[in-house]
N, C-alpha and C positions, 0 to 999 in steps of 0.2 A: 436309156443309155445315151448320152453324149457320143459326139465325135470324138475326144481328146480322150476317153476313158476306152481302153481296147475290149473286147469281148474275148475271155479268156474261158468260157463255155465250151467243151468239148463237143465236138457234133455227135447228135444221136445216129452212131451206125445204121437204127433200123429205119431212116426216116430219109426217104430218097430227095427232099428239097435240101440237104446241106452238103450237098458235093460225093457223096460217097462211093464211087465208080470204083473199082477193084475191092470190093467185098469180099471176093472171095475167093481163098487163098490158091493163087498158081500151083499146079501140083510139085515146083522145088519149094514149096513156103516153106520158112524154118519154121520146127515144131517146136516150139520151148515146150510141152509138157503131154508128155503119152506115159498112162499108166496103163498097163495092160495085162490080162493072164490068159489064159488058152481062151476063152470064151466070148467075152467082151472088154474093149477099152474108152478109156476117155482122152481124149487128145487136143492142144491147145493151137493153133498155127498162125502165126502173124500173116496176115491179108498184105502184108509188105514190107521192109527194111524200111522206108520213109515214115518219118511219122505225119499222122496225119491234122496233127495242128503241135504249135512250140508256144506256149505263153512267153509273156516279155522276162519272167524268171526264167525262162530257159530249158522250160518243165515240158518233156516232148510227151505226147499223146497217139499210141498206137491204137491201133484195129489189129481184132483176132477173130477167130471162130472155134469157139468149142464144140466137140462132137462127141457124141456115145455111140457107141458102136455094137449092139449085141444081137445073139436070136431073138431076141425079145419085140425090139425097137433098135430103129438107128435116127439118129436126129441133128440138128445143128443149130446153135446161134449165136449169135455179133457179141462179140463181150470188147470190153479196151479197157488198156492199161496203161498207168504214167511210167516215167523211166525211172522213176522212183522205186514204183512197185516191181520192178525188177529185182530190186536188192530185197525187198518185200520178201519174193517167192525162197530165196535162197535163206534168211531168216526162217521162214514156216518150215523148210525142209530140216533147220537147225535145229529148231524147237522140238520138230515130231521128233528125230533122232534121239534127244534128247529124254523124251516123253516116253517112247517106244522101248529104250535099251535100259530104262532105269528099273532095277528088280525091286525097288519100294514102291512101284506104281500098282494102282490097283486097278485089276485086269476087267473091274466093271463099269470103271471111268474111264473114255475113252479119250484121246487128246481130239479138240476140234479146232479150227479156223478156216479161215475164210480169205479166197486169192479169188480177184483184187479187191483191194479194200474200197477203193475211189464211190462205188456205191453207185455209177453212172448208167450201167451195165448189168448184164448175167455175171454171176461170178461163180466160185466154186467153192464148196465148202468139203473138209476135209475132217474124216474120222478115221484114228487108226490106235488099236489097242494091243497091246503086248500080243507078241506074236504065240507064245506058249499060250494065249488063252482061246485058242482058236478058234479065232472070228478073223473075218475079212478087210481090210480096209474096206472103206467105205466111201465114196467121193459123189459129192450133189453137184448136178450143173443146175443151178437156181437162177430163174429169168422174171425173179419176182415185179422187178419195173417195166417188165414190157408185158410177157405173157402171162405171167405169174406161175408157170408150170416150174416142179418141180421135179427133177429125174435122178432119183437115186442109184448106184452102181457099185453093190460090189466088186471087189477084186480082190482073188486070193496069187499075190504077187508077190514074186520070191524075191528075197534080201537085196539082190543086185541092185533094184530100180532105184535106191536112194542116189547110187553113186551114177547112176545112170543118166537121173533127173538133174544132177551137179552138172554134168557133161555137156546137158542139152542148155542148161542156162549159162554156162560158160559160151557156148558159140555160140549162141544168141546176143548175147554182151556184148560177145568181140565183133559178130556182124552189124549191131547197131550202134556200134562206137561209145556205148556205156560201161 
């Protein structure tokens, strides 16, 4: 890479030569994303309101930590998302709604995707099938480019959390000026 060409690579969170000091989220970090039922949750926190690199498009690059929480296992890792992918999460919330409330769905296909898409990172994949059919959602925190571990978690979580999760990505928006 030239001088006159910028590096618009986003730093490897897990990789302590590209700057990455506050890794890990202050305990007021805003949470954009806790799913949770009495047992165990998965929860998403921004390691900070600054992003931690802006390409010259203007495309900002956060750091987060996702964590599982259960009797089982408790665990964490570096995941990051564009500001993009912000409008991202709120889409996949649309679609599950969507997917989830439709009585022609068939309760043995379950809707899936996958937050964030950037691909840089651990990211999360989501399963959730009609609630009469009962089963649990289901959410992966997948760290297949670093550790390759996968951690599956259900959750039997009641109706609220969609409007919930609307809430928590609204103040997140508003505190990161997106």
């Amino acid at each position: 890479m030239d001088a006159e060409t910028p590096d618009t690579t986003p730093p490897d969170p897990a990789n302590p030569e590209t700057g990455t000091s506050g890794r890990t989220p202050p305990p007021d970090a805003l949470e954009l994303i806790h799913l949770a039922d009495v047992v165990q949750s998965v929860s998403v926190r921004l390691t900070s309101t600054a992003p931690a690199v802006v390409n010259p498009r203007g495309l900002k690059y956060y750091y987060a930590v996702a964590t599982v929480t259960s009797g089982f296992l408790s665990g964490s890792t570096h995941l990051g998302f564009t500001s993009d992918e912000l409008a991202d999460w709120g889409r996949l919330l649309d679609a599950m709604d969507e997917a989830v409330d439709d009585p022609a769905a068939d309760p043995d296909e379950p809707f899936t995707a996958d937050w964030p898409l950037s691909g840089g990172s651990a990211h999360l994949r989501f399963f959730a099938r009609r609630p009469y059919a009962g089963h649990p959602y289901v959410v992966e925190v997948r760290d297949e480019s670093g550790t390759g571990i996968v951690v599956s978690v259900p959750l039997d979580m009641d109706y609220g959390w969609r409007a919930d999760a609307r809430r928590r990505l609204a103040a997140v928006r508003a505190a990161l000026g997106e």
